[in-house]
C-alpha positions in Angstrom: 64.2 61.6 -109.4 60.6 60.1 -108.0 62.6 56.8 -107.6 65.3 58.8 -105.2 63.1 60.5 -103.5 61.3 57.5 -102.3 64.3 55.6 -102.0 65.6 57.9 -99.6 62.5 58.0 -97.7 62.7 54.3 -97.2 66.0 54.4 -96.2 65.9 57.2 -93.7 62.8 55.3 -92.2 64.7 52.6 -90.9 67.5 54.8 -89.8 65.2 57.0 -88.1 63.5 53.3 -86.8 66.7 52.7 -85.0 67.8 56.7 -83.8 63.8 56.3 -81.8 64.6 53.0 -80.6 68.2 53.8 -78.9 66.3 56.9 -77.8 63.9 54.6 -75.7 67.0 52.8 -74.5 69.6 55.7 -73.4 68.2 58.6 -73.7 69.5 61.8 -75.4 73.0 61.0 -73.8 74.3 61.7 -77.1 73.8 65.3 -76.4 76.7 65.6 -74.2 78.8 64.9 -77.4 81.1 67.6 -78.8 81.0 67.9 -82.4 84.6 66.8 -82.4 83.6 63.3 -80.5 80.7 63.2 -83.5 83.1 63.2 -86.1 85.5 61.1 -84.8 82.3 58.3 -84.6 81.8 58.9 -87.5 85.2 58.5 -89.0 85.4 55.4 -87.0 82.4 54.0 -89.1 83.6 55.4 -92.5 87.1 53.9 -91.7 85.6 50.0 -90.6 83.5 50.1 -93.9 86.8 51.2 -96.1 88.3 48.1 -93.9 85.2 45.6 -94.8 85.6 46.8 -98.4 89.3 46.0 -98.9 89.4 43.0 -96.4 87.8 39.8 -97.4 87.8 38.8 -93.3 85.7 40.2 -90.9 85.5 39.4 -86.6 82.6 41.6 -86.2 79.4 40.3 -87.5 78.4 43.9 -88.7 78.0 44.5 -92.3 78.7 47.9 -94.3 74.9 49.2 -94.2 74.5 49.1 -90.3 78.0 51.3 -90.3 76.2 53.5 -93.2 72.9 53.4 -91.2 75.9 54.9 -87.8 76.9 57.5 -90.5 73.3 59.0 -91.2 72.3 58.7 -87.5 75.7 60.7 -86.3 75.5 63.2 -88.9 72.1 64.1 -87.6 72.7 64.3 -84.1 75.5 66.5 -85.1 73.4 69.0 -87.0 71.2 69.1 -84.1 74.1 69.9 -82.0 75.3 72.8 -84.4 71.8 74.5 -84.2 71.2 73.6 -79.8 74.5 73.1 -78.9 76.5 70.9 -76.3 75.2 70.2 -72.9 76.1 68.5 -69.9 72.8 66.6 -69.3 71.4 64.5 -71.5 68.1 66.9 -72.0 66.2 66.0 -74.6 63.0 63.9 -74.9 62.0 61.1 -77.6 59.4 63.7 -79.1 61.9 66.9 -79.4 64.9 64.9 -80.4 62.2 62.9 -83.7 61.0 66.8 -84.5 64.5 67.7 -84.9 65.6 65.0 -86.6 62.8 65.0 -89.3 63.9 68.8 -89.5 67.6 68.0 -90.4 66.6 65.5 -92.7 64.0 67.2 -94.6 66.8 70.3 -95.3 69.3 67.3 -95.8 67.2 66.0 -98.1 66.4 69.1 -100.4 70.2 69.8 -100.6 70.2 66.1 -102.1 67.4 67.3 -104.6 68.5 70.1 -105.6 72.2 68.9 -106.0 70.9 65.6 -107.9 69.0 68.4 -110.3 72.1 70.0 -111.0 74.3 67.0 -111.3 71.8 64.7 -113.1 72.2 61.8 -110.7 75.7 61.4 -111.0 75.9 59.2 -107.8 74.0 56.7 -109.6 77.3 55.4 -111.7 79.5 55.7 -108.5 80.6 52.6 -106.8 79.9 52.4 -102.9 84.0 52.3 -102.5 84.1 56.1 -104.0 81.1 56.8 -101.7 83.6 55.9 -99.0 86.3 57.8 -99.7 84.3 61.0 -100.4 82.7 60.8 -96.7 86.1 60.4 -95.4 87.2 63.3 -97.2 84.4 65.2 -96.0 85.9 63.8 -92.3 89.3 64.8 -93.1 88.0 68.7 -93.9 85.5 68.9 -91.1 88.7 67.5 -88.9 90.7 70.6 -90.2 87.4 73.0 -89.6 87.4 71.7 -86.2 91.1 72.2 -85.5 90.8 75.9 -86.9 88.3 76.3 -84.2 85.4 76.3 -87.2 87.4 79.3 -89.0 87.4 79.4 -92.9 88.1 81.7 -95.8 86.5 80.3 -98.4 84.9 76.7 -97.8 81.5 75.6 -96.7 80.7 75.3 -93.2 80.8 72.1 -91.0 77.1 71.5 -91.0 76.9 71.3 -95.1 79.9 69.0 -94.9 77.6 66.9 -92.6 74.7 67.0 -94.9 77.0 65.6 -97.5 78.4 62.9 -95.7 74.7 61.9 -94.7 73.2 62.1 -98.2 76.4 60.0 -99.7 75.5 57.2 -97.0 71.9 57.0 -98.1 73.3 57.0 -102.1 75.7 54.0 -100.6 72.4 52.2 -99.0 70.4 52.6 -102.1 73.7 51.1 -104.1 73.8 48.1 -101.1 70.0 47.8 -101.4 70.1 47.3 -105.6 72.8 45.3 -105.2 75.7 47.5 -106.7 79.2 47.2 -105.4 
């Protein structure tokens, strides 16, 4: 589990690389985004790598891990917009926004421990192409959340359906980064 852990790390260092950089660049005009308009980026990115991974051509030169790198990035924004909520300004600066998003990621990242404790590292024999489909799963059931105006009876909220989907894009990175398809 030492191996995951700073496997992860790494990985969420160059995402979090690229979430400060666009944050120099625009801002926190991401904070105007519903959670809706989140998901639906997300999706979007889920949906182009399911597309790279059953199409042999490609007209964007973007590969799968910069659409995985989207997926961790947007999950985090979204669970900082469950915990401050929307606004109409963007609002935030560069040093809030990093504090937060270390915050999400650190309780991201113990759900992933705790989770790979109970499961024994399960993820480890997936293939990046079930990694796929479980995130847009986890799209299709935040989708219904959302449309049920974020009622339900006996499921998981919409931020730990968030957490997932960011923790199965680092396990597909890792996969990209070992070279495993």
């Amino acid at each position: 589990m030492t191996k995951t852990s700073t496997q992860y790390d790494s990985i969420i260092t160059t995402c979090r690389q690229l979430f400060e950089n666009k944050m120099k660049d625009y801002g926190s005009a991401w904070r105007i985004l519903r959670l809706p308009s989140l998901t639906d980026q997300i999706f979007i990115k889920a949906q182009r790598i399911r597309s790279l991974q059953q199409n042999a051509s490609r007209k964007v030169d973007e590969d799968e891990a910069s659409e995985f790198v989207g997926i961790i990035n947007y999950c985090i924004m979204a669970l900082i917009q469950i915990e401050k909520g929307i606004v109409d300004q963007p609002d935030m600066p560069l040093e809030e926004s990093l504090e937060l998003y270390d915050v999400k990621v650190a309780a991201t990242k113990k759900l992933m421990e705790d989770k790979n404790h109970d499961y024994g590292e399960a993820w480890r024999d997936m293939r990046i192409s079930s990694l796929t489909d479980l995130i847009l799963q986890k799209l299709l059931r935040v989708k219904q959340i959302e449309n049920n105006q974020g009622k339900t009876l006996v499921s998981e909220g919409i931020g730990a359906n968030y957490q997932d989907m960011l923790n199965y894009a680092v396990f597909a990175l890792i996969h990209l980064e070992e070279g495993k398809v």
